[in-house]
C-alpha positions in Angstrom: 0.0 0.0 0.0 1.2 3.6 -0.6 -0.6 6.7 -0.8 0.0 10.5 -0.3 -2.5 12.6 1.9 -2.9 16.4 1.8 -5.6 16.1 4.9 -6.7 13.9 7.8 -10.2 12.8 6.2 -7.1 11.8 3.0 -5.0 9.3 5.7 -7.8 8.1 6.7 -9.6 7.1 3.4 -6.1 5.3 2.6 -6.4 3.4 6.5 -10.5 2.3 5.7 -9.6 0.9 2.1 -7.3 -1.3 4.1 -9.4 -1.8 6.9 -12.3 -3.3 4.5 -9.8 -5.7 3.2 -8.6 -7.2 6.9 -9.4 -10.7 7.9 -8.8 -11.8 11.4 -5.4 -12.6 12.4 -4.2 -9.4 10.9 -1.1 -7.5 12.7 -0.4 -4.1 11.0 2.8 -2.1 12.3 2.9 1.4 11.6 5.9 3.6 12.0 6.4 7.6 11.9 7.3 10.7 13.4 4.5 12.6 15.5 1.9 13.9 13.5 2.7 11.6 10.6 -1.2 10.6 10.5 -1.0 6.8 12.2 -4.0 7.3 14.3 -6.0 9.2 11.1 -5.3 6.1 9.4 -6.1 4.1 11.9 -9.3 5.9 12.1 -10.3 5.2 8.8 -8.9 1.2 9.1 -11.4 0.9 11.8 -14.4 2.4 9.9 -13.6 0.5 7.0 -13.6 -2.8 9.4 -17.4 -1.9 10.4 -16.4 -0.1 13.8 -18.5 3.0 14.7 -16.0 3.8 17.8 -14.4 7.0 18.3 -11.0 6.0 17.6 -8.4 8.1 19.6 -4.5 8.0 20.3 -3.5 5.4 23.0 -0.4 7.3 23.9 -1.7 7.5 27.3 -4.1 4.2 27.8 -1.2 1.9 25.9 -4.0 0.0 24.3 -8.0 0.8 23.2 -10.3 -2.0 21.7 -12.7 -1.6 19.2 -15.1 -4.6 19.7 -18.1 -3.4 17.5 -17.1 -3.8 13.8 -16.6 -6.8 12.3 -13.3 -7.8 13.2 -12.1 -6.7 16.8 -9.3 -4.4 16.6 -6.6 -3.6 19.4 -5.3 -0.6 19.3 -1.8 -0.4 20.7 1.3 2.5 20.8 4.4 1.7 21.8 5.3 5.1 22.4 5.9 5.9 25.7 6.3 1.9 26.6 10.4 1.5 27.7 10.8 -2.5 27.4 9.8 -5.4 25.9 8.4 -6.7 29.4 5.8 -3.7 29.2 4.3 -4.7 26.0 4.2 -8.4 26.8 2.7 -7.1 30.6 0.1 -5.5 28.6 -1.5 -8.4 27.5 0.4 -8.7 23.8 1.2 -12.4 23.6 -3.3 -12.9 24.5 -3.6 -10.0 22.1 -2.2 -12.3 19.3 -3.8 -14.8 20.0 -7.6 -13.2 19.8 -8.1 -13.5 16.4 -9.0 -9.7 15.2 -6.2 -7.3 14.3 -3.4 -5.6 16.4 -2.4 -2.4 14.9 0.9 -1.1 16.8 2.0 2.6 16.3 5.9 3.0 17.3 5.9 -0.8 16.6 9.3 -0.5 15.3 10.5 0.0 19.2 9.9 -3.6 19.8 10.3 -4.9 16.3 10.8 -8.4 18.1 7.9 -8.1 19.5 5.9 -8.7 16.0 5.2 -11.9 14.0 7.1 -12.5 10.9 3.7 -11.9 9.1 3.0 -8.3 10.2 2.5 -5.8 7.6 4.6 -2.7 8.2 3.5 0.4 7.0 5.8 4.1 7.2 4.4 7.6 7.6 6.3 10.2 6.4 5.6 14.0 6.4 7.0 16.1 3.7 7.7 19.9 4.0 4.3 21.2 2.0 2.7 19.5 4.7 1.2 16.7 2.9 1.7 12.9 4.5 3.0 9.6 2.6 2.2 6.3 3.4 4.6 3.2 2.1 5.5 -0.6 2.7 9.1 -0.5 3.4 10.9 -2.5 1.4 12.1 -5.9 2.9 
């Protein structure tokens, strides 16, 4: 997947084309700066999965669950998590195992963390302002 966005309703249009694509077992890793538009896309992912929720940063709750679409979808950001032991203390290893989607931001902190199968995605933000989305390459 790659896209450009000039706005946040943009980013998020690229996450719900995704997002009404995902089958359950999913684990999407998204990496970026600040304000590169991973929780815009993630907004979008989760609307195009069916869920109605308000879908909101988890900087400061480490995780939110969206249980209402057709796929549950667990929300996770690594951000301000310091070790490996957090995340697994958090619940990651059950996470896995539920059978919706696990969508890390700052997943590239604990890059050991993720299956071999995850799909990474980078955000990048470009001096006009506008925001690009790619699939590094392996």
């Amino acid at each position: 997947m790659t896209g450009i966005a000039r706005t946040a309703e943009e980013m998020e249009a690229l996450g719900r084309a995704v997002g009404e694509e995902a089958a359950a077992g999913t684990v999407v890793a998204l990496v970026g700066g600040l304000g590169a538009g991973k929780t815009h896309w993630v907004k979008g992912f989760a609307a195009g999965a069916g869920s109605k929720a308000v879908v909101t940063s988890p900087t400061f709750g480490l995780m939110h669950e969206y249980m209402d679409g057709r796929l549950p979808i667990f929300h996770l950001d690594f951000y301000r998590m310091e070790s490996a032991e957090e995340v697994l203390a958090l619940g990651w290893d059950e996470v896995l195992e539920e059978g919706g989607v696990v969508i890390a931001e700052w997943a590239d902190k604990f890059a050991e963390l993720l299956p071999p199968e995850a799909r990474w995605l980078e955000f990048r933000i470009h001096p006009d302002g506008s925001r690009s989305l790619c699939e590094p390459e392996a």
